[in-house]
C-alpha positions in Angstrom: 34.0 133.7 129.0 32.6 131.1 127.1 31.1 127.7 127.5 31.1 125.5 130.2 29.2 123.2 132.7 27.9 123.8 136.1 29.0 121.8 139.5 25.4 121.2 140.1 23.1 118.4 139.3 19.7 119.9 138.2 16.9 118.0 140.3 14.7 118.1 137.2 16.9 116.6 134.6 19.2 114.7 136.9 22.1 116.1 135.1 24.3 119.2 135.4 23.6 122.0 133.0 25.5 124.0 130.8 26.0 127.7 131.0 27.4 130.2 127.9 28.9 133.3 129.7 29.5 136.4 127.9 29.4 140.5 127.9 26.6 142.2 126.2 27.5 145.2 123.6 26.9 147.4 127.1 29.6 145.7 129.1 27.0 143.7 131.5 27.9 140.0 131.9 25.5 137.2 131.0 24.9 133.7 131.5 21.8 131.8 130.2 21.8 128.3 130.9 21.5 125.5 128.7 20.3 121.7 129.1 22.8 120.4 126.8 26.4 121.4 125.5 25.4 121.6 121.9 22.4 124.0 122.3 25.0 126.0 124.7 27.8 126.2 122.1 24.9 126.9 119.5 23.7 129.8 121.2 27.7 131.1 121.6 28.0 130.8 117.9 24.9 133.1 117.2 25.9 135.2 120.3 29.5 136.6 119.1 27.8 136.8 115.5 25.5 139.3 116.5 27.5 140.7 118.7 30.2 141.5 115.5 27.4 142.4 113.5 26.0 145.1 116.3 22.7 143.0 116.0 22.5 141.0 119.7 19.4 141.7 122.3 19.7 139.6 125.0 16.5 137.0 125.7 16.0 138.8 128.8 15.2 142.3 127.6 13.7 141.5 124.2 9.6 142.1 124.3 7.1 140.2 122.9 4.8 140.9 119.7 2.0 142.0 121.8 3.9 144.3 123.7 5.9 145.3 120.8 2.2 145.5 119.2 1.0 148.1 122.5 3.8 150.2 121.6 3.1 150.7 117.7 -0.3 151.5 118.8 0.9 154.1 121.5 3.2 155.7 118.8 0.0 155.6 116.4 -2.3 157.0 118.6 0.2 160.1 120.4 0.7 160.5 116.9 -2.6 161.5 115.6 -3.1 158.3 113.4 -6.1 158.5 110.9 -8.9 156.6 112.9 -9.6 154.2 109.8 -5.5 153.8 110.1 -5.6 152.5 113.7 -8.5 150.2 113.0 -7.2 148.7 110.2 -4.0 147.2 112.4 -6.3 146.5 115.3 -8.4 144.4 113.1 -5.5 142.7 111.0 -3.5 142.0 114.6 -6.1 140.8 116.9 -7.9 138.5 113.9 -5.2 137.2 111.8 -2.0 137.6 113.8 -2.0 137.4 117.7 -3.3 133.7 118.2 -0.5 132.6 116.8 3.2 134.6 117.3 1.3 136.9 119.7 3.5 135.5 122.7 6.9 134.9 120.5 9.6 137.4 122.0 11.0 139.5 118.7 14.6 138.1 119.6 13.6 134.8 118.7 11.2 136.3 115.8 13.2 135.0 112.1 11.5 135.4 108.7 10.8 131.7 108.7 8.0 132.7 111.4 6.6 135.6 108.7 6.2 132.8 106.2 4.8 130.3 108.3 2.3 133.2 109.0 1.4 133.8 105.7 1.3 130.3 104.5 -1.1 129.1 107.4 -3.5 132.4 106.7 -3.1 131.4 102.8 -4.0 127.5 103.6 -7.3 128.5 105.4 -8.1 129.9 102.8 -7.1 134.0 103.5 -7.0 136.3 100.2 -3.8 138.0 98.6 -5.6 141.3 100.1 -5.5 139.8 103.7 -2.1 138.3 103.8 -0.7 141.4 102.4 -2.2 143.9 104.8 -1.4 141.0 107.7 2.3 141.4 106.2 2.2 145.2 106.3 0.8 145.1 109.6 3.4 143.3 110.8 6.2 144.7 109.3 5.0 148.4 110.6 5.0 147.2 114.7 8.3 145.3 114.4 9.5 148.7 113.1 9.0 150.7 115.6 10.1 148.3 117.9 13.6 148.4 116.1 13.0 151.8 116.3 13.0 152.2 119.7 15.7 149.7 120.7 13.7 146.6 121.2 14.4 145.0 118.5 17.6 144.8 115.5 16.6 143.6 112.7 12.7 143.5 111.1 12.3 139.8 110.1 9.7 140.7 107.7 12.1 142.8 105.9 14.4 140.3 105.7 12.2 137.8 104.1 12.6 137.4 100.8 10.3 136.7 98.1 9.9 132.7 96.6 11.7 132.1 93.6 9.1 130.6 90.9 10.1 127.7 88.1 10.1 129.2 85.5 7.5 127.1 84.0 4.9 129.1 86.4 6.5 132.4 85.9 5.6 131.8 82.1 2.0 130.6 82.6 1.5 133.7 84.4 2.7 135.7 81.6 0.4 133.6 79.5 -2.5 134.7 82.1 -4.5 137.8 82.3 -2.2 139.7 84.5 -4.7 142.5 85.1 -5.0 143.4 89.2 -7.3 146.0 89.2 -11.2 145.1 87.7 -11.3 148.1 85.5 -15.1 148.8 83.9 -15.2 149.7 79.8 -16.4 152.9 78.2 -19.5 152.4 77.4 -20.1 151.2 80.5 -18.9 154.1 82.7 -20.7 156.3 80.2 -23.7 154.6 81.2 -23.9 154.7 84.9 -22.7 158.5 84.7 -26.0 159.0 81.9 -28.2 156.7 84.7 -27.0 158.9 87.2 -28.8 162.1 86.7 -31.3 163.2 89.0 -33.3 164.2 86.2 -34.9 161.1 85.9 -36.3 157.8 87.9 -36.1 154.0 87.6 -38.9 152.0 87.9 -37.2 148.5 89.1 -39.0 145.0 89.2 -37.6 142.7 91.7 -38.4 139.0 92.4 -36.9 138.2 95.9 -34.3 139.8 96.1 -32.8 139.8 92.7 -33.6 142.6 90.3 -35.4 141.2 86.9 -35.5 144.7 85.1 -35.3 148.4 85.4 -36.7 151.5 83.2 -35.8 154.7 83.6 -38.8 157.1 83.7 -39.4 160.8 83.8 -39.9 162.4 87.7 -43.2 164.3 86.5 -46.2 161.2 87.1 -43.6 159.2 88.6 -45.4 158.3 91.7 -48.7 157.8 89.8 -46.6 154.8 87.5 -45.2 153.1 90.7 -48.5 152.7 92.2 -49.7 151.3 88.8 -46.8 149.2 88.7 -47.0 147.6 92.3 -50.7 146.7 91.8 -50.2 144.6 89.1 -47.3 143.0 90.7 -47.9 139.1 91.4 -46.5 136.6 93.6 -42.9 137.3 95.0 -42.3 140.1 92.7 -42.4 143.7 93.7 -41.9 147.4 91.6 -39.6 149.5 93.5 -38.7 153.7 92.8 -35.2 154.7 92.7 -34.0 158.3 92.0 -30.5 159.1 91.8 -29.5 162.1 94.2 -28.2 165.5 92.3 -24.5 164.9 94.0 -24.0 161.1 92.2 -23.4 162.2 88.9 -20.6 164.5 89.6 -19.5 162.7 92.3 -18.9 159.5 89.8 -17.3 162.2 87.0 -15.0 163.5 89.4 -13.7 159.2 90.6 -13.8 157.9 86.7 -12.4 161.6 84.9 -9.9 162.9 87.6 -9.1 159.4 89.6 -9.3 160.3 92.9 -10.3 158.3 95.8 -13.7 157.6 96.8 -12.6 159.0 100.5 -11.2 162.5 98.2 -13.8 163.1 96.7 -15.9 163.1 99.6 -13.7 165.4 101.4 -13.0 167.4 98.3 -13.3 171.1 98.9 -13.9 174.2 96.9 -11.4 175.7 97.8 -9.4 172.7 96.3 -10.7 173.0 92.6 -9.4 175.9 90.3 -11.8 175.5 87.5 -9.8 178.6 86.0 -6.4 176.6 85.6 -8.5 173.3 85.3 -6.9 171.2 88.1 -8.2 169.5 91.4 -5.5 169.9 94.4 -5.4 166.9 96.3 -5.4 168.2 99.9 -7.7 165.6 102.2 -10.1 163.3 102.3 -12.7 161.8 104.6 -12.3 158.5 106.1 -15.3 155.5 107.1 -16.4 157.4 109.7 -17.0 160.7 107.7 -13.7 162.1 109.2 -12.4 164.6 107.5 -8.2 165.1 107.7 -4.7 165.3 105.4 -4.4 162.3 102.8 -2.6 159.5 104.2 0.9 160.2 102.2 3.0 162.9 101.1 2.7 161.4 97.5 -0.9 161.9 98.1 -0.7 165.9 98.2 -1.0 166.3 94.3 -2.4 168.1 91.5 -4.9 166.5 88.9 -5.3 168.3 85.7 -9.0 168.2 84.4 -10.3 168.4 81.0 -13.1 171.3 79.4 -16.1 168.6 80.1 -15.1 167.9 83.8 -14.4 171.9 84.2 -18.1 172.3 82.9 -19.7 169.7 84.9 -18.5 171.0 88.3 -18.7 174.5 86.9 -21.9 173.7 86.8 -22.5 171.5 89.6 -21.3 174.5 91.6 -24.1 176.7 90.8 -26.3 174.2 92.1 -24.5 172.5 94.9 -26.3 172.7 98.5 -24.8 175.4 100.3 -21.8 173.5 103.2 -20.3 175.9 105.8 -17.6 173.1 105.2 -17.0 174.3 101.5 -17.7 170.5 100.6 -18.1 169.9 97.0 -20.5 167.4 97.8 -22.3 168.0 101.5 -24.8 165.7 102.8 -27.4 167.0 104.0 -26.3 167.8 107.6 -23.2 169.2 105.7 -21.0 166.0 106.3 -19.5 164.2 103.8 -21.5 161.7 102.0 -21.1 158.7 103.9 -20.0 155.4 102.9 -22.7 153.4 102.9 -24.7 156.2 101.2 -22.6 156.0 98.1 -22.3 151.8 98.3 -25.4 150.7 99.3 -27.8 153.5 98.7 -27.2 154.6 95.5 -24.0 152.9 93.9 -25.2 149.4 93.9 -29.3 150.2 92.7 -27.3 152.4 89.8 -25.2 149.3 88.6 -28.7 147.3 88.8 -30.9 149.8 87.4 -28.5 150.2 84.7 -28.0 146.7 84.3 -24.3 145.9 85.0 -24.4 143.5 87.1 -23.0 139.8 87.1 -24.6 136.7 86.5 -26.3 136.7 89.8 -27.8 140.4 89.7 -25.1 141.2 91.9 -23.5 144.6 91.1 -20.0 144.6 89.3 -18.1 147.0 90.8 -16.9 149.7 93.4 -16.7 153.5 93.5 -12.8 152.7 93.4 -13.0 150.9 90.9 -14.0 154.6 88.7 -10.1 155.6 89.7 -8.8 152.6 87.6 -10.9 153.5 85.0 -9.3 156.9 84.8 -5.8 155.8 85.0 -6.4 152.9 82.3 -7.6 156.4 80.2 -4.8 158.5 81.1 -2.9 155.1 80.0 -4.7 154.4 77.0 -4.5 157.9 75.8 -0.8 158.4 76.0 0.3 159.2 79.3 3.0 158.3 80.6 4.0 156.0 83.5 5.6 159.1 85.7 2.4 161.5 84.9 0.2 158.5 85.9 2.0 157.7 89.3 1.9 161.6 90.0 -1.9 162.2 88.8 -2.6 159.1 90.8 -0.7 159.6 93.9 1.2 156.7 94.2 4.3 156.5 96.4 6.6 155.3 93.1 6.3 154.2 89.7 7.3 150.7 90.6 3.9 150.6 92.4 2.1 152.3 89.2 4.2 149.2 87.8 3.2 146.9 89.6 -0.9 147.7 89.7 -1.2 149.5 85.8 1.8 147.4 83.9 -0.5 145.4 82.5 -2.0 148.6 80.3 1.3 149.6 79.4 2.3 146.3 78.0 -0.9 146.6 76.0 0.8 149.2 73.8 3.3 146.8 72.6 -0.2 145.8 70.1 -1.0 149.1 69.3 -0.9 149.6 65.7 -0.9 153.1 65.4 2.8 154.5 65.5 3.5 151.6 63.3 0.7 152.4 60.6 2.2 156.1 61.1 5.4 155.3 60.3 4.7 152.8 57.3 2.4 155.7 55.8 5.1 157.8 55.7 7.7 155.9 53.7 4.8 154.1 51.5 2.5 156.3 50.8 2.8 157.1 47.4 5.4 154.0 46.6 4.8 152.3 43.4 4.5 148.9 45.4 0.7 150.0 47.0 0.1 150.4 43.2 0.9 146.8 42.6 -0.4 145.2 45.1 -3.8 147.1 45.0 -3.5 148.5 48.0 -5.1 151.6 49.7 -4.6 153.0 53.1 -7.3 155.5 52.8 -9.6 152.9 51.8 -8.3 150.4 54.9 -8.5 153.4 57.5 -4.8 152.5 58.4 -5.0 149.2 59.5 
């Protein structure tokens, strides 16, 4: 065993090739050929490496990425795989990843491959969002092929992060390190207040941009509109939009409770004890209205609720639409509310009736963005980082870390424990007297 050259001339090269014999971990000889001595002894090397380490598929019975791709999407499918879970690797494979290591077999698959992935996605011009989920894509079908003996080792595990100078690893402290777009106070009180299906907007739009809104009472509403769009000139228009009766508790139950869009569509009554004041997070409807368990075990959680959310669905409940589903908030053929219902329909008009909107009238934000909201008041309020990854559902707190940390590092500012403290060994010290100084009269600050 070993290397050595053949007693034949090869009619293609003109010269005799070279041939690196050896037993698999299963006993069965084998003997690729080689052009050259040195890509022949090469191959040895990396051969009785792997074969030490326990890690050596032969060329001949590795698979390549799309078959190793088939397979993940067998396992997914015998499996019962959320729908929206299936078509998100479909769509992440066939448009981002196939072209171009669709063909490479996994045993010749090394993590300088992943990067060169993720490096040409980035260079035309791909978002963090895309080569992430590319990467997780990825990563998920190369398990299962390891999984299932077609593969050793997951290249994309293997790869491992670039180091930054540390010149750019201190700008980006410098930098807003936020990740999620999280909306203020006021303004989540407002779209909740513009929300009520108590009341209309009459909205003036020139083209397609919206140039102001004012909310107006339902009785006579009709009669104004009509008013309105007859003294409309030129390219502008007055439109009517009235908030359905689900929207505002839908939106208190995202921005006060922070669950998922998708949960809260498939929220259940059966799933809120208003007595106990907590929301169990059992399943949740997908894009195509769908609905099934949440996607992870750290998913399956209980979110305690405050007196004011209590009362709002307490009261929601009297007036809910009866669902032979027991949805908290049915459509009207007792499905959940879809998702272009909640984007388009109603989310988007809200943000521009209400006016938050950016500097091209566009709106600002996304039901999802509500559940950051909530954690950045959980955050803000006290909470702790391990109540916060368990009222949010997150997998770990490194990943409540990793999307939130930036809130927690805000506290490192806040004044309060420190004016606490100072107040109770000052107070009443002769020095305040001296210097003039009152903490009553500066409100502790």
């Amino acid at each position: 065993m070993g290397v050595r050259q053949r007693n034949y001339v090869s009619k293609k090269t003109g010269k005799s090739p070279w041939v690196c014999e050896y037993f698999d971990a299963a006993g069965k000889r084998r003997a690729p050929t080689f052009p050259t001595k040195k890509a022949a002894d090469a191959y040895w090397a990396k051969v009785q490496g792997e074969l030490a380490q326990g890690t050596h598929v032969p060329d001949s019975q590795s698979v390549t990425l799309d078959a190793a791709y088939e397979s993940f999407m067998s396992m997914l499918a015998s499996e019962g795989a959320a729908r929206s879970t299936i078509e998100n690797h479909k769509s992440y494979y066939k448009v981002h990843i196939k072209a171009k290591l669709g063909s490479r077999k996994l045993v010749k698959f090394l993590p300088f491959d992943v990067q060169g992935l993720l490096d040409d996605l980035r260079d035309e011009g791909k978002s963090a969002d895309t080569l992430r989920r590319c990467k997780i894509t990825l990563g998920a079908i190369i398990d299962e092929a390891v999984r299932t003996g077609r593969a050793i080792v997951n290249p994309v595990r293997s790869l491992r992060p670039r180091r930054q100078a540390r010149r750019t690893e201190i700008a980006k402290i410098g930098e807003s390190p936020s990740v999620a777009v999280i909306p203020e106070r006021h303004e989540v009180r407002a779209l909740i207040d513009g929300a009520s299906h108590e009341r209309s907007w009459l909205v003036t739009v020139e083209g397609r941009r919206v140039v102001s809104a004012m909310s107006i009472p339902l009785a006579g509403r009709l009669k104004r509109v009509r008013q309105a769009r007859t003294e409309a000139e030129g390219d502008v228009t007055n439109e009517i939009y009235t908030p359905p009766n689900w929207l505002q508790p839908m939106l208190c139950v995202i921005a006060l409770a922070g669950l998922r869009p998708g949960e809260a569509r498939g929220l259940t009554w059966q799933h809120v004890n208003l007595d106990a004041g907590v929301i169990d997070v059992r399943l949740a409807a997908d894009r195509y209205d769908v609905i099934g368990p949440v996607k992870t075990v750290a998913g399956l959680r209980q979110v305690p609720i405050g007196s004011i959310l209590r009362a709002v669905l307490t009261w929601w409940r009297e007036r809910c639409p009866k669902s032979e589903a027991g949805l908290v908030f049915p459509s009207e053929t007792d499905k959940p509310i879809s998702v272009p219902n909640l984007i388009r329909r109603h989310f988007a008009p809200l943000q521009q009736c209400t006016g938050i909107v950016d500097g091209e009238g566009h709106p600002r934000y996304t039901p999802h963005t509500l559940r950051h909201f909530a954690v950045s008041l959980w955050i803000d309020e006290g909470a702790s980082i391990k109540q916060v990854s368990q009222w949010v559902g997150h997998e770990s707190t490194s990943f409540t870390q990793d999307v939130y940390g930036h809130l927690f590092q805000q506290g490192a500012i806040d004044r309060r424990h420190i004016e606490a403290g100072e107040v109770s060994v000052l107070a009443d010290a002769a020095i305040l007297q001296q210097i003039g100084f009152s903490p009553e009269e500066n409100g502790g600050k």
